[in-house]
C-alpha positions in Angstrom: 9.8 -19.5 14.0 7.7 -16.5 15.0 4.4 -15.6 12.2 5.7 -15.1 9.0 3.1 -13.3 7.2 1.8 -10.2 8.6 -0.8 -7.3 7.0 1.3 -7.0 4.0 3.3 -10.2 3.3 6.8 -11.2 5.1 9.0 -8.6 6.3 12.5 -8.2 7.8 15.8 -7.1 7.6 17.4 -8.5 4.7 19.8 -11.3 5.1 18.7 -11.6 8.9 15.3 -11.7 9.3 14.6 -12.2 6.0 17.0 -14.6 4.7 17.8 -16.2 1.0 17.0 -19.7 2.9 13.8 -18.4 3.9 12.9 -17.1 0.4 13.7 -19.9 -1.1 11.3 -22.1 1.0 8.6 -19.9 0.7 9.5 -20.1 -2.9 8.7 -23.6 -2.8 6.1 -23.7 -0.4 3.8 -21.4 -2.4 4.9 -22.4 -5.4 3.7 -25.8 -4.5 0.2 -24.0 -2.7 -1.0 -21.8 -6.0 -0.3 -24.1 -8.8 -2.7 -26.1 -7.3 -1.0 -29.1 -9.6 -1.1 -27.0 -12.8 1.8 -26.3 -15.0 2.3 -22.0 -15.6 4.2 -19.1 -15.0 4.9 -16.7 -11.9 5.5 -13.2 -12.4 8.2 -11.7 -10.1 8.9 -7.9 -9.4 10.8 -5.9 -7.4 11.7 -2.9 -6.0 15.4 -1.1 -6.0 16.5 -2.2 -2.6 19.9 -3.6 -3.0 19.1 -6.8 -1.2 16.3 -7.5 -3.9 18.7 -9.7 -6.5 19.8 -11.7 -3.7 16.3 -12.1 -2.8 14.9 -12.7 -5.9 17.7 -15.4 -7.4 16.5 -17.4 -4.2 12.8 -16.8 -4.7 13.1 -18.0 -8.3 15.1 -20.9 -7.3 12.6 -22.6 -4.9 9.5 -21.4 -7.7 11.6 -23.3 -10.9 12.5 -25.9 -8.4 8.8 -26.9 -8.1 8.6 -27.0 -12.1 7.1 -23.5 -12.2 8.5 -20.9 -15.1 9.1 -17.7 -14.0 8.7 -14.3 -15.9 11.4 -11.7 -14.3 9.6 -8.1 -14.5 12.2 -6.2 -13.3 12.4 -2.8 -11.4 8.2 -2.3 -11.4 5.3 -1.0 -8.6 3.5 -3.4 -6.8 0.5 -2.6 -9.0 1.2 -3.4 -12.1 2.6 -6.8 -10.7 -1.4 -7.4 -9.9 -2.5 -6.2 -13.2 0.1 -7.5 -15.4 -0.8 -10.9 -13.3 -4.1 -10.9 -15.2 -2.8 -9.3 -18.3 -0.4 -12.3 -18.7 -2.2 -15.4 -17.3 0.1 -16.4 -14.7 -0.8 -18.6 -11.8 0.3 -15.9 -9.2 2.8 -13.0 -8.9 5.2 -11.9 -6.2 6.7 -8.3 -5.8 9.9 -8.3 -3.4 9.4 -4.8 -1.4 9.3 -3.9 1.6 6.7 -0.9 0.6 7.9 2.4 2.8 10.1 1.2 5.2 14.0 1.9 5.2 16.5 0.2 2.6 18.0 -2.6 4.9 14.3 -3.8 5.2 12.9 -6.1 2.9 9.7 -8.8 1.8 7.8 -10.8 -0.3 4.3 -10.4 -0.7 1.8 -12.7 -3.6 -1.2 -12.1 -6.0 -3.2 -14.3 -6.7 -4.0 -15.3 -10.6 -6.8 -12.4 -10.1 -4.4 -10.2 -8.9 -5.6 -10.5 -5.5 -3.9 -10.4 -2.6 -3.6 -14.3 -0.6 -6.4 -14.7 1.7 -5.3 -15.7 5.4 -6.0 -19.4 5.2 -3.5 -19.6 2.1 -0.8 -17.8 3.6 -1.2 -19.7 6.6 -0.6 -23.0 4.5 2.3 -21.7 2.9 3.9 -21.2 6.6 3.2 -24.6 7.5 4.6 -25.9 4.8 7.7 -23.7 5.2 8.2 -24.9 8.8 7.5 -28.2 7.9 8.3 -29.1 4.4 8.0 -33.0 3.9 4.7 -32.5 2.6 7.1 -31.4 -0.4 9.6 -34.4 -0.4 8.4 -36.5 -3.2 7.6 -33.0 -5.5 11.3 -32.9 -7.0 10.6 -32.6 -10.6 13.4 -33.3 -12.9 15.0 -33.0 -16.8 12.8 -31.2 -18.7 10.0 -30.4 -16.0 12.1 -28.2 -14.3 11.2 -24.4 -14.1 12.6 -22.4 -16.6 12.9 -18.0 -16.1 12.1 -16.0 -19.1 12.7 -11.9 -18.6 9.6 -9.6 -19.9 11.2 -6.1 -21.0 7.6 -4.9 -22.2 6.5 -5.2 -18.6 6.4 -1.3 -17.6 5.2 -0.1 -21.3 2.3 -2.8 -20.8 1.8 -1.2 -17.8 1.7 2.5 -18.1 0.0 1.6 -21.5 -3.1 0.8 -19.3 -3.3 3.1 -17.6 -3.1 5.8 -20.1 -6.4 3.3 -21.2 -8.1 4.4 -18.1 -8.1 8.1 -18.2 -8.9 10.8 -20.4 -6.8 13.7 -20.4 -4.3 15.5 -21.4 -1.7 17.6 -19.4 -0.6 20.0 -22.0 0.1 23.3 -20.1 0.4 21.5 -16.7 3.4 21.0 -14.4 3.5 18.1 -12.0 6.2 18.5 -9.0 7.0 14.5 -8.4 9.1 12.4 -5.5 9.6 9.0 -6.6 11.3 8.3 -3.5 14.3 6.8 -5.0 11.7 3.6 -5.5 9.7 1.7 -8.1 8.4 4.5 -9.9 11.6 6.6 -10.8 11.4 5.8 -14.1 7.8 4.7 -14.9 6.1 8.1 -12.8 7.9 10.5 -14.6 7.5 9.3 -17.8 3.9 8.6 -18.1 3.3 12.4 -17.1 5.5 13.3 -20.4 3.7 10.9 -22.4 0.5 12.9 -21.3 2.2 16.1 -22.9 2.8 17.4 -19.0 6.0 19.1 -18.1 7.2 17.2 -14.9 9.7 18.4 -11.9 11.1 15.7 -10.4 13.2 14.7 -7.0 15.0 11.7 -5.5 14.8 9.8 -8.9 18.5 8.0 -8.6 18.1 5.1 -6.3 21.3 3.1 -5.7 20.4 0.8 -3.9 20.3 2.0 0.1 18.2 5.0 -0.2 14.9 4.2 -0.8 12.6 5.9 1.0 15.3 7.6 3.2 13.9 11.0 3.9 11.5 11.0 1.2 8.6 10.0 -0.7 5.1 9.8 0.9 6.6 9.0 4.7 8.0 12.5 4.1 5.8 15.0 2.6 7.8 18.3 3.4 10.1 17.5 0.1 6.9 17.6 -1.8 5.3 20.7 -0.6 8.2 22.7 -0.9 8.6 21.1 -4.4 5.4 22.6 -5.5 5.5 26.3 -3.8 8.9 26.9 -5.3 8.2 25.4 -9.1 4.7 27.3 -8.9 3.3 23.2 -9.9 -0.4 22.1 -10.5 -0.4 19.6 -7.9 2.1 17.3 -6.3 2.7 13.9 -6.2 4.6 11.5 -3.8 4.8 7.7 -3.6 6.5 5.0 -1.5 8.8 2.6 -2.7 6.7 0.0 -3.9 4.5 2.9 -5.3 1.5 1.5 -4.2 0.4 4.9 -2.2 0.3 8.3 -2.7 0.9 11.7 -1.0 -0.7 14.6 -3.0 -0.1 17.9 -2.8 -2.6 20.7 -4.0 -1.2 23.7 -6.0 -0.8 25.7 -2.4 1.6 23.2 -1.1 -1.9 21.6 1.0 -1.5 17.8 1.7 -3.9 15.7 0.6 -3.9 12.7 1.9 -6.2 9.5 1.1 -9.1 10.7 3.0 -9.3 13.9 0.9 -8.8 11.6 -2.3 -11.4 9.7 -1.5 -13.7 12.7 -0.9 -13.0 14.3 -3.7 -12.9 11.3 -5.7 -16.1 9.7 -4.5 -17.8 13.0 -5.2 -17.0 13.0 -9.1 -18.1 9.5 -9.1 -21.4 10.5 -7.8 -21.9 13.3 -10.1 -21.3 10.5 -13.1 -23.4 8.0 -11.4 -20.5 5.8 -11.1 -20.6 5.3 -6.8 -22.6 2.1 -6.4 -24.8 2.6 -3.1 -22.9 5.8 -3.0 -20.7 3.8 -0.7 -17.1 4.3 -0.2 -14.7 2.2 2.0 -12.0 3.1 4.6 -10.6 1.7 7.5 -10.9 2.5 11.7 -8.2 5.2 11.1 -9.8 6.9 9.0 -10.6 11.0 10.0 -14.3 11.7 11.7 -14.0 14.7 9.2 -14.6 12.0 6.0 -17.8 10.4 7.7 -19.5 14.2 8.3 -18.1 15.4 4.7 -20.0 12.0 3.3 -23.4 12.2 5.6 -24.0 15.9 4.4 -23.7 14.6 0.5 -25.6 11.7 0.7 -23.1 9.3 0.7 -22.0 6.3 3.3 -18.8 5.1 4.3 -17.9 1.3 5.6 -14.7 0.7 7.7 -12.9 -2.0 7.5 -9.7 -3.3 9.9 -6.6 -1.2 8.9 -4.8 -2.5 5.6 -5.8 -2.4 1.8 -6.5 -5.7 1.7 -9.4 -5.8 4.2 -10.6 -2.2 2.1 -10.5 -4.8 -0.7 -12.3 -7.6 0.6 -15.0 -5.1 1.5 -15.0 -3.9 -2.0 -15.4 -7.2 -3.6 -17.9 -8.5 -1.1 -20.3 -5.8 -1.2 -19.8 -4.3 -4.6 -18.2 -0.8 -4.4 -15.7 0.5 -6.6 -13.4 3.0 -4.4 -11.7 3.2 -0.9 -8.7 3.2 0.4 -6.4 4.5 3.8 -5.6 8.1 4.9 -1.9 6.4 3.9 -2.9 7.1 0.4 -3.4 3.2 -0.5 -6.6 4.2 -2.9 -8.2 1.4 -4.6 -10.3 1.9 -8.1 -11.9 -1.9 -8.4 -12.9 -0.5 -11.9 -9.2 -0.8 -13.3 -6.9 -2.7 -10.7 -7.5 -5.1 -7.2 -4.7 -3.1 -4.9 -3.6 0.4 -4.2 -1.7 2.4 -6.9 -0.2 5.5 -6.3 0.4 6.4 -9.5 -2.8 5.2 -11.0 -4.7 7.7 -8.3 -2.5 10.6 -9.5 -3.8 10.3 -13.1 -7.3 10.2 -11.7 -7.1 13.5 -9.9 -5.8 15.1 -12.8 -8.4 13.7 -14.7 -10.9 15.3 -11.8 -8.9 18.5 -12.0 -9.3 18.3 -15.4 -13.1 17.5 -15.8 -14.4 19.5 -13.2 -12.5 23.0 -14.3 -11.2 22.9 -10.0 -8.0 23.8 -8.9 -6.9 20.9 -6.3 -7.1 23.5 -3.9 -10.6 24.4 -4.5 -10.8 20.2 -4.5 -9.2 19.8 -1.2 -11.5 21.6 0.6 -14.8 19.5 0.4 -13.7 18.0 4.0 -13.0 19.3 7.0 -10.0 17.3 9.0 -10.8 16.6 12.9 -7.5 17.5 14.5 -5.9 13.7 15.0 -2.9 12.5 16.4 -1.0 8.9 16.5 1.8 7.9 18.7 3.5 4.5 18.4 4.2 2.2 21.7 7.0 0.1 21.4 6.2 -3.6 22.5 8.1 -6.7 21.8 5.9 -8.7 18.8 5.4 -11.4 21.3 2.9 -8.6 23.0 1.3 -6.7 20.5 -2.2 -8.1 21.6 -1.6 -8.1 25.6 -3.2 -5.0 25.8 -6.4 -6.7 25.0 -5.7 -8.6 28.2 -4.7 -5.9 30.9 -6.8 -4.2 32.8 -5.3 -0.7 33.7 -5.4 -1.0 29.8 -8.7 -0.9 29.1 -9.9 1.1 32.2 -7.6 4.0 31.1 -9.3 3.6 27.4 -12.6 3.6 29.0 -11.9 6.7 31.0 -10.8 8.7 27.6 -14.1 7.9 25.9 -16.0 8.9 28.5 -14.3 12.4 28.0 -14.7 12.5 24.9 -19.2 12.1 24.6 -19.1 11.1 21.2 -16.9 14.2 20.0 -13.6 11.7 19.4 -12.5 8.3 19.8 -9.9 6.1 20.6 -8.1 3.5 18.1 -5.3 0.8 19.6 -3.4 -1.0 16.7 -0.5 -3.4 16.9 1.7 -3.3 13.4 1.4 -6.0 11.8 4.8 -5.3 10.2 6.9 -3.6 13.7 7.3 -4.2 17.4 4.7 -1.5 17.8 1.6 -0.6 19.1 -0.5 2.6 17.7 -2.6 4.3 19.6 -4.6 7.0 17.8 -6.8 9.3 19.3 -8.9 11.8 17.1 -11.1 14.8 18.6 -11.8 18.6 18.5 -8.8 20.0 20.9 -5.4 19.5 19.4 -3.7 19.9 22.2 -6.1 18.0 23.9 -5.5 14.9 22.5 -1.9 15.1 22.1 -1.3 14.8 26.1 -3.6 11.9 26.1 -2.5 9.8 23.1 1.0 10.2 24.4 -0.1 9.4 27.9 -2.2 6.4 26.8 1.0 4.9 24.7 3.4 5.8 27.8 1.1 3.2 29.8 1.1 0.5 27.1 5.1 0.5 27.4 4.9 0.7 31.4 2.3 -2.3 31.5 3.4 -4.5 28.9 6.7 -3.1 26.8 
């Protein structure tokens, strides 16, 4: 059995990769890993990808089987899974999604009781004990002490409930172009915007069950920009699947992706004294353009490996309170412990709102270096030979040496596809095009 957790939890194609045997053992395993011996509850949510009953009734199966109860939340984003985590007491919670990839893929990722994300060494014990599982032979619990599932129905009021609590506006006179990407928030996105007294437009709202994320949502911005040119909207929104990241659009049909969030964010933090060390946190692929736009206004940034966990574990370690990937996962420590798409529309609003800005005039604190990623395809078994080989790294070295400080080079296997990235950001457009498509053309020669 090749690694089953990667940056984001276990992912595959449902019912090959990712099987109902497999879920059930992991079920087990970690059921058996974060109760830690106590007796308690595991909150499960999902997504709307057709394979997610099947996934789940086996999930909840190898949980109960361990004597844990399990509270069924339903169709619900990946962030209120971690809040309602807390907000409930449970001993952990699991959301089956497979975020923004297509509807034949799904996974199963955990929170913590915190609402935190598993740390390595945890996940890695839950493998072993999935590969190997007579450490679980004498746990069979019986009668009464035998898990029992309970379904929550206040689970998305409890949720959009909060974070009406964490804001301060109102969107009377406002109209919000939305794609829900036929995901998570179809139901819960458009909703809270009416319960804010804003008029909503929405698209790709009716998931059935296959077409999540297919052509839409935040992989897919064109929907979104059009959206908002042609219904004359405020500002755009877009989220993935799992809705735990966001596309915006500004009211000219302008991305804005999560480096221009955090700038614009970060900056009304400032102004309220609310950016501790006037620190923000990204990740290696995030633009040159965010570093310059924070050095000129006093403000740092810290990277971190690509993935909102490790933004996360920078946050909690050091103290600051926002940062997030260019993706759009944006992280507010102050209100929840993972990315929420939904969560970081209300706050630019709230910006919007407070500062008297179009998102326009917002949008254009930063300054973009021109940047462009092209993906390698390598069999998983390779995704870290290019470490290793030689013409490799010579041909990296060579690119940098181009560049004299004016760009860089980033090489990044998926941790979730049989890919390599290679991003390469500098001044020339066209420049860097040639070479990032070069450079990935001799990753696939030397070790595809």
């Amino acid at each position: 059995m090749s690694k089953l957790f990667g940056t984001d939890g276990i992912r595959g194609v449902a019912n090959t990769e990712l099987t109902p045997e497999l879920a059930f053992k992991v079920g087990r395993a970690a059921a058996y890993i974060l109760s830690n011996g106590e007796n308690g509850k595991v909150l499960v949510g999902k997504d709307t990808r057709a394979s997610g009953d099947m996934l789940e009734s086996a999930l909840v199966a190898g949980i109960t089987s361990m004597g844990l109860d399990v509270v069924l939340l339903g169709i619900i984003p990946t962030p209120a899974v971690a809040y309602l985590t807390r907000k409930y007491s449970a001993l952990a919670g699991v959301v089956i999604s497979a975020s923004h990839n297509p509807g034949e893929y799904n996974g199963i990722k955990f929170f913590d009781n915190k609402g935190l994300k598993l740390p390595d060494e945890m996940e890695d014990k839950i493998e072993e004990i999935v590969k190997d599982s007579k450490e679980l032979d004498t746990h069979r619990p019986t009668g009464e002490r035998i898990g029992r599932v309970n379904i929550e129905k206040n689970s998305s009021t409890d949720y959009k409930e909060y974070l009406k609590s964490t804001i301060n506006i109102d969107l009377t006179g406002m109209k919000i172009a939305m794609d829900c990407g036929h995901g998570a928030l179809y139901n819960i996105g458009p909703e809270i915007i009416r319960e804010l007294n804003g008029q909503v437009v929405v698209v790709n709202d009716t998931p059935d069950g296959m077409n999540i994320n297919r052509k839409c949502g935040s992989t897919n911005p064109d929907i979104i920009k059009n959206l908002v040119i042609e219904e004359k909207a405020d500002m755009g929104i877009s989220f993935d699947g799992d809705g735990d990241r966001i596309i915006a659009v500004d009211n000219k049909g302008n991305l804005v992706d999560g480096d221009h969030i955090l700038a614009i964010c970060a900056t009304h933090l400032k102004e309220k004294d609310k950016l501790p060390n006037n620190t923000v946190v990204g990740t290696v692929m995030t633009n040159m353009g965010l570093d310059i736009y924070l050095k000129e206004n006093g403000m740092d940034i810290v990277k971190t490996s690509v993935g909102d966990r490790y933004v996360l574990e920078e946050m909690l370690k050091s103290g600051y309170v926002i940062g997030g990937e260019q993706s759009g996962h944006i992280i507010f420590l102050d209100y929840n412990t993972t990315g929420d798409g939904l969560a970081t529309g209300l706050h630019l609003l709230e910006v919007i709102q407070e500062t008297g800005k179009s998102l326009n005039d917002l949008n254009k604190l930063m300054t973009n270096y021109p940047q462009v990623l092209v993906n390698a395809k390598v069999d998983n078994d390779k995704k870290y030979k290019y470490l290793e080989d030689e013409v490799i790294k010579e041909e990296i070295e060579k690119i940098e040496e181009i560049f004299h400080g004016q760009g860089r080079v980033v090489i990044r296997p998926s941790g979730t596809e049989p890919l390599v990235r290679v991003m390469i950001e500098g001044k020339n457009q066209e420049e860097i095009t040639t070479i990032a498509k070069n450079l990935a053309q001799t990753i696939e020669k030397r070790i595809g």
